[in-house]
C-alpha positions as a printed NumPy array, in Angstrom:
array([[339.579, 219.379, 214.2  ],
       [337.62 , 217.853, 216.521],
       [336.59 , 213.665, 215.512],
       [333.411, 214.511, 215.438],
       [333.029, 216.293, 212.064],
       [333.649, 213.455, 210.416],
       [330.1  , 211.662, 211.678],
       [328.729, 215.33 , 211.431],
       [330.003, 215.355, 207.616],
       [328.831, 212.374, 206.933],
       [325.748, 212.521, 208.186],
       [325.2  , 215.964, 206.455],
       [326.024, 214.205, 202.768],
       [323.915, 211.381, 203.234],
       [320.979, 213.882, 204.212],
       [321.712, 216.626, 201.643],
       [322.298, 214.181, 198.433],
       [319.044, 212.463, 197.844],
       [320.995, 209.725, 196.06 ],
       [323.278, 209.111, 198.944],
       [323.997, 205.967, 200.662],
       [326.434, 204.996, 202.666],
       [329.596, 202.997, 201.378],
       [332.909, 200.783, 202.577],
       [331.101, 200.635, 206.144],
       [330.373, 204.144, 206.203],
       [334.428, 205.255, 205.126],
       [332.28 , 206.303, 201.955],
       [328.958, 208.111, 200.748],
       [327.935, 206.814, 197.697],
       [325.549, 208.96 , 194.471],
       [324.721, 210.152, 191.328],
       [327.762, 211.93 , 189.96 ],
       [327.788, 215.736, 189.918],
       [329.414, 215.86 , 186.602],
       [328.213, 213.305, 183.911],
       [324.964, 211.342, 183.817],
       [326.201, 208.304, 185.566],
       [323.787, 205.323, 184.944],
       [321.003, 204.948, 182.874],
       [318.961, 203.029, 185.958],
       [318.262, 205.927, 188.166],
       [319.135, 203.717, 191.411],
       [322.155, 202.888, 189.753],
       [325.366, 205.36 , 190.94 ],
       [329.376, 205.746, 190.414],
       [330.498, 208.677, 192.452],
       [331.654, 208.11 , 196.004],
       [332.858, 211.182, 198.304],
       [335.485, 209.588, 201.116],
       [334.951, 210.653, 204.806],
       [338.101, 211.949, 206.752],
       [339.088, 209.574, 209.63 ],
       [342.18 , 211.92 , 210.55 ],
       [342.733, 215.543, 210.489],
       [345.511, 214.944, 207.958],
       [343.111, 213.298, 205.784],
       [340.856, 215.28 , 202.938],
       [337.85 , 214.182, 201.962],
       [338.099, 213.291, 197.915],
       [335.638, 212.249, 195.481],
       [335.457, 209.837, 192.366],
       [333.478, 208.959, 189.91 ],
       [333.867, 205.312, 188.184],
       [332.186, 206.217, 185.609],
       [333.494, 209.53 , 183.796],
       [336.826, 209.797, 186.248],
       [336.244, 212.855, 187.712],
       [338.27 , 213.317, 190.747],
       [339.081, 215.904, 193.491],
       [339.34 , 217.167, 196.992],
       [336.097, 218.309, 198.751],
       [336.125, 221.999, 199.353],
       [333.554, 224.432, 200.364],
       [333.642, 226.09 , 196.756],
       [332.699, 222.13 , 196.047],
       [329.657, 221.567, 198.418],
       [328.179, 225.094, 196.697],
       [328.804, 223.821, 193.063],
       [327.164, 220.73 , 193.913],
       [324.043, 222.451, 195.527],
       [324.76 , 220.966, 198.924],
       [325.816, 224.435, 200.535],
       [325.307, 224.625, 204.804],
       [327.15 , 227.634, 206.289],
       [328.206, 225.041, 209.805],
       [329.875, 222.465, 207.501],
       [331.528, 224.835, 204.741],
       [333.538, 226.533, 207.695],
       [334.577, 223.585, 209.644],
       [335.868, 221.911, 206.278],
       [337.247, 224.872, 205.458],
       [339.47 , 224.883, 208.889],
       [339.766, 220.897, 208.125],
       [341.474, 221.543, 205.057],
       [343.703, 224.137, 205.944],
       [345.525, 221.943, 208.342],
       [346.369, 219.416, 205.529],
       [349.502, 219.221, 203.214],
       [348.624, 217.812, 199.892],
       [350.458, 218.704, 196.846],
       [347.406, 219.671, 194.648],
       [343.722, 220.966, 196.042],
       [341.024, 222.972, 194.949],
       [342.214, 226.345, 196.395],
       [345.134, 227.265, 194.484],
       [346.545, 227.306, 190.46 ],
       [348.698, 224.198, 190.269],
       [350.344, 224.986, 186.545],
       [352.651, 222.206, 185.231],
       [355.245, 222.772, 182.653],
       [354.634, 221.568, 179.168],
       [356.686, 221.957, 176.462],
       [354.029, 222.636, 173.378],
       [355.287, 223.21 , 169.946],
       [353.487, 223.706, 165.813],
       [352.843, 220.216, 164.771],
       [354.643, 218.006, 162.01 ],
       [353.485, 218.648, 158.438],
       [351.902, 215.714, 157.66 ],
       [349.467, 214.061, 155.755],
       [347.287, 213.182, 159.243],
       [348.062, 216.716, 160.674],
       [346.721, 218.737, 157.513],
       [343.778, 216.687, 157.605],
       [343.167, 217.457, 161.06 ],
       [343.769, 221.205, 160.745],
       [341.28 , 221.331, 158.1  ],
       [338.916, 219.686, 160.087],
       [339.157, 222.59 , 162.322],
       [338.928, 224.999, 159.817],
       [336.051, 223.446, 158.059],
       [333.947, 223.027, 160.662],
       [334.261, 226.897, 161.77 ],
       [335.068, 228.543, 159.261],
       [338.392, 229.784, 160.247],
       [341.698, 229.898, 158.652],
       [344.159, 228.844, 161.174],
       [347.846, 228.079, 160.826],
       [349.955, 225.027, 162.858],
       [351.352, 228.569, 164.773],
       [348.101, 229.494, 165.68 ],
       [346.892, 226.031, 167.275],
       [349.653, 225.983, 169.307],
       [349.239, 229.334, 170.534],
       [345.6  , 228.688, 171.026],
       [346.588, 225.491, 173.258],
       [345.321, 222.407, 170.226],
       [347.158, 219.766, 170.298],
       [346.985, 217.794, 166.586],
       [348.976, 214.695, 167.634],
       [349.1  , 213.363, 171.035],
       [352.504, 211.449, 170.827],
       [354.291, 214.491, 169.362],
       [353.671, 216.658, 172.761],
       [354.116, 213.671, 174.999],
       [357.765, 213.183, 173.061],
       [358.518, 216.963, 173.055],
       [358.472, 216.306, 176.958],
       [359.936, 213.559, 177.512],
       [357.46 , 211.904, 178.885],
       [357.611, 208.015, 178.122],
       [355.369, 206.469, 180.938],
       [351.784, 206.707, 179.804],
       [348.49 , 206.747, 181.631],
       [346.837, 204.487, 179.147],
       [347.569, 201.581, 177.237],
       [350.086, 201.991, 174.063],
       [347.765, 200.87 , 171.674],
       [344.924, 203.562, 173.177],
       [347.404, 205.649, 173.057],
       [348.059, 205.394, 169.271],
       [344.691, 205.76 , 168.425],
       [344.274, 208.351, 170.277],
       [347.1  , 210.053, 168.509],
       [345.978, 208.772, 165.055],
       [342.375, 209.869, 165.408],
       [341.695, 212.82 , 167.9  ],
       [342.682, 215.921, 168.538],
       [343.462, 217.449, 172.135],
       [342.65 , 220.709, 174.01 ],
       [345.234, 221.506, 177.019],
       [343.607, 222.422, 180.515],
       [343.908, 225.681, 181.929],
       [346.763, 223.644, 184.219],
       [348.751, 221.8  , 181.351],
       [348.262, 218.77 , 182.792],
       [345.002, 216.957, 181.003],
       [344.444, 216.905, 177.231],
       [340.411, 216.894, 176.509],
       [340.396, 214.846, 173.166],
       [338.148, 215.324, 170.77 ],
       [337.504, 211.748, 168.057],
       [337.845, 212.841, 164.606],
       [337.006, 209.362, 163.096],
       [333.677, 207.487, 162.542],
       [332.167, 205.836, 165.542],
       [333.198, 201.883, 165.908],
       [336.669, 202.113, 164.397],
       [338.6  , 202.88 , 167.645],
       [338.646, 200.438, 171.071],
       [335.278, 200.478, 172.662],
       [336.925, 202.36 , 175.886],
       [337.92 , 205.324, 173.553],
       [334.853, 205.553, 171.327],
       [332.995, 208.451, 172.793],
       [332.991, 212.302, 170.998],
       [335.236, 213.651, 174.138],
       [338.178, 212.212, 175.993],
       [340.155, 213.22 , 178.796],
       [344.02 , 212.023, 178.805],
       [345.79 , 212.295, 181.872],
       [349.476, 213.679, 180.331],
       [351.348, 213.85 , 184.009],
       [348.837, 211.006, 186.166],
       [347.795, 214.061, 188.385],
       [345.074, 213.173, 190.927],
       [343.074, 216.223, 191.01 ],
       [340.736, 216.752, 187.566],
       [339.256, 219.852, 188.823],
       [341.367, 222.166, 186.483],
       [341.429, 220.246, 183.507],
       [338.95 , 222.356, 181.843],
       [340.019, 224.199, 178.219],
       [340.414, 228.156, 178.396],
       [341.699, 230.07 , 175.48 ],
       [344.955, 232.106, 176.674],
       [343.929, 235.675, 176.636],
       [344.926, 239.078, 178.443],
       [342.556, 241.194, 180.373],
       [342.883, 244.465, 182.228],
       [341.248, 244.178, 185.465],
       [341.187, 248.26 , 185.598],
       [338.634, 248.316, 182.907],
       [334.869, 247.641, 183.833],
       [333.565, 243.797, 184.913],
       [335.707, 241.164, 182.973],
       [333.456, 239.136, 180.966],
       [333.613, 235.037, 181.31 ],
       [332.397, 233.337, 178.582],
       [331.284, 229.915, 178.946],
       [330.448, 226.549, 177.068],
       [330.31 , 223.006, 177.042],
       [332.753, 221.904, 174.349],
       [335.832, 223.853, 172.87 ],
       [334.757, 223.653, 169.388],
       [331.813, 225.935, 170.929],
       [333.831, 228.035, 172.771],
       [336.638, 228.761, 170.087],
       [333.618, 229.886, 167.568],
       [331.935, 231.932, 170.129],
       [335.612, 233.351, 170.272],
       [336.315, 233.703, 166.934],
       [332.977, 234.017, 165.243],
       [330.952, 235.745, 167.895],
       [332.825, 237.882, 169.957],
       [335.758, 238.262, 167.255],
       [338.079, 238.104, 170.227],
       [336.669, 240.612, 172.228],
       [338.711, 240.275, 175.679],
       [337.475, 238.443, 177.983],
       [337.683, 235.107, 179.74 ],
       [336.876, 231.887, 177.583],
       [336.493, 228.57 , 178.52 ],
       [334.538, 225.057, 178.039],
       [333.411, 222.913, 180.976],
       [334.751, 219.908, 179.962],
       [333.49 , 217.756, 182.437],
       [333.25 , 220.496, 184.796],
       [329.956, 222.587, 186.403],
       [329.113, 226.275, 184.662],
       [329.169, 227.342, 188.847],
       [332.493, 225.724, 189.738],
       [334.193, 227.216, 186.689],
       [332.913, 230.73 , 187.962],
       [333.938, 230.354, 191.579],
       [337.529, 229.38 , 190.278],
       [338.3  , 231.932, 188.398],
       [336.774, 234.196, 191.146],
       [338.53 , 232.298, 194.112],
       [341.778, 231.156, 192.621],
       [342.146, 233.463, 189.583],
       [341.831, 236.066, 191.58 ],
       [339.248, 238.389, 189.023],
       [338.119, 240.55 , 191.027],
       [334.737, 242.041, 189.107],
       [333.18 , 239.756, 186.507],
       [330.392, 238.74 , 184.258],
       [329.243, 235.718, 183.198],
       [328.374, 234.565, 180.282],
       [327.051, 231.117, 179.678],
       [326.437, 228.907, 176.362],
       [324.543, 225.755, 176.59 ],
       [324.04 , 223.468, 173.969],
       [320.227, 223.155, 172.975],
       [319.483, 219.373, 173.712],
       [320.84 , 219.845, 177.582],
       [318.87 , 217.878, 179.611],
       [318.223, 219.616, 183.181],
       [319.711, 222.729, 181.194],
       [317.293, 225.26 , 182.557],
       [317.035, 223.942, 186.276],
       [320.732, 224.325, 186.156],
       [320.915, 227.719, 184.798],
       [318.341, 229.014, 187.13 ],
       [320.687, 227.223, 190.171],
       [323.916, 228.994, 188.985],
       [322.201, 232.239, 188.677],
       [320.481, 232.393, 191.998],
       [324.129, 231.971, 193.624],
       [325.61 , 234.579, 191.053],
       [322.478, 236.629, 192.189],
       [323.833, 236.374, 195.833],
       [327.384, 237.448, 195.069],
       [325.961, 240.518, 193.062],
       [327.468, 238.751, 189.774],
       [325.422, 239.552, 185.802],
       [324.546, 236.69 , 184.208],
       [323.394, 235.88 , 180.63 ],
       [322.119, 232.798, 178.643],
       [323.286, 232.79 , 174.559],
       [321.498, 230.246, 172.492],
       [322.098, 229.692, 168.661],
       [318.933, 229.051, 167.745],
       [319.921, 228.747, 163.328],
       [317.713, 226.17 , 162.586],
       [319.393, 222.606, 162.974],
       [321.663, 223.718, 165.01 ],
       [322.324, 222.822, 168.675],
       [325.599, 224.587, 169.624],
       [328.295, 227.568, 168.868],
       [330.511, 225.007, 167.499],
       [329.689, 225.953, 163.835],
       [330.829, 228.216, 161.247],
       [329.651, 231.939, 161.505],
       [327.146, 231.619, 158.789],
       [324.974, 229.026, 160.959],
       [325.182, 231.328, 163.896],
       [321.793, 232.881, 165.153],
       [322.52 , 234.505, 168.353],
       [319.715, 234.898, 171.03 ],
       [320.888, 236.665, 174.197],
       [318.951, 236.076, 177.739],
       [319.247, 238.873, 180.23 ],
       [318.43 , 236.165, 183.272],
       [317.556, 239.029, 185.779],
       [314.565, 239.755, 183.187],
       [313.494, 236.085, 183.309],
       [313.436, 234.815, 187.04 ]])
């Protein structure tokens, strides 16, 4: 790859982010992050995209803010709206000269040794949160087959796995007061807090946490998807999509009644990229998508309309499902506060 993509990709980020500017003495492009909603001072930004200065050399990004991390792909420049047919195929040649252990373009699955939890007083408390809160009647077996983790030091001791990513004492609360949801490659747990707000550290006390179980780089996979089958002979596989997996395990449960399919929350990820995956690196080869948003979305419907004009392009269904019970704002409820409303958004644009 010829030196000169570099200054041509750089250029081409600070021109087609309108929060870009450059960083590090131009080693850096510097915006609003793609993937949480960075700072409240709209000048303000924490996401910084590297620029290549060697052909062995990928371009990554960051964010300081939420820790989203990756390598820059073209299946990245289209999920972050930035899509020019030049620069996706030169990166595209750019990256497939470089030997990194974990990228964007293939399934990187880790081994992970997940097991029912302890009966305990702290573990029924937590399973009943679960089934109180959707109405379900799930077993310790059936959390662990549906990927829930009720105690995060009992899976990092089932493997082994004594260095941590965060401090002990996070760690114990952590394990004390949330409950996790393994990514589709077994390597991130997306913890959900259980407990009151101000009675964990301040650098814990959100509704949603990501722990990094093996330290891996790459966060572009650390979304939760329900393990299901589905038979790729039989009509367009459907992907069902949400923000949280409290939504997307009642939408499961409660609203498809485990109808096969594909179904997965975002978790810090884009509706778009999640698609493109499972299209690109799962390998389905005839889908439809199926998208829940929560209600109080900001920038909700500019999105959707975004993701469905590039579905549009690839020939690709897509539908909006809203629960619009009153007082509610989600799918993650129990059945009886469920008010489906399906949007058909070929009808609608």
């Amino acid at each position: 790859m010829d030196n000169s993509f570099f200054q041509e990709y750089y250029q081409f980020l600070l021109s087609s982010i309108p929060t870009a500017k450059s960083a590090s003495g131009g080693r850096e492009v510097k915006c609003r992050c793609f993937y949480c909603p960075d700072s409240k001072t709209l000048s303000h930004s924490h996401f910084y995209i590297s620029i290549p200065s060697s052909k062995d050399e990928p371009s990554k990004y960051y964010c300081q803010k939420c820790n989203e991390r990756g390598y820059v792909t073209h299946n990245t420049l289209l999920d972050w709206g930035i899509w020019d047919d030049d620069i996706a195929i030169k990166l595209i040649n750019h990256n497939k000269g470089i030997k990194y252990k974990s990228n964007n373009n293939r399934l990187e699955i880790y081994r992970l040794i997940n097991t029912p939890a302890e009966v305990n007083e702290i573990s029924q408390y937590k399973l009943n949160y679960i089934n109180n809160r959707l109405g379900t009647s799930y077993t310790y077996n059936n959390l662990k087959d549906l990927k829930i983790v009720l105690n995060l030091h009992e899976i990092l001791n089932r493997n082994n796995i004594s260095r941590y990513t965060r401090d002990i004492n996070i760690v114990d609360q952590l394990d004390k007061n949330f409950i996790g949801f393994i990514s589709i490659d077994n390597a991130f747990l997306n913890m959900r807090r259980l407990c009151d707000e101000g009675l964990v550290y301040k650098t814990i006390d959100k509704r949603y946490i990501n722990y990094d179980i093996f330290g891996k780089f790459d966060t572009s996979q650390r979304f939760y998807t329900i393990p299901t089958k589905v038979d790729i002979t039989n009509g367009p596989i459907k992907i069902h999509i949400a923000e949280g997996p409290f939504d997307i395990l009642s939408i499961y449960e409660n609203v498809r009644h485990r109808e096969a399919g594909v179904y997965t929350s975002i978790g810090g990820a884009n509706y778009l990229g999640i698609v493109l995956y499972m299209i690109e690196t799962v390998k389905l080869p005839w889908v439809e998508v199926h998208i829940y948003p929560d209600n109080d979305n900001v920038g909700s419907t500019y999105k959707m309309k975004y993701v469905y004009n590039v579905l549009h392009n690839l020939n690709i269904p897509m539908y909006i499902h809203r629960n619009v019970y009153p007082g509610e704002k989600d799918f993650g409820v129990s059945v009886d506060h469920i008010q489906e409303q399906i949007i058909n958004m070929q009808e609608v644009i």
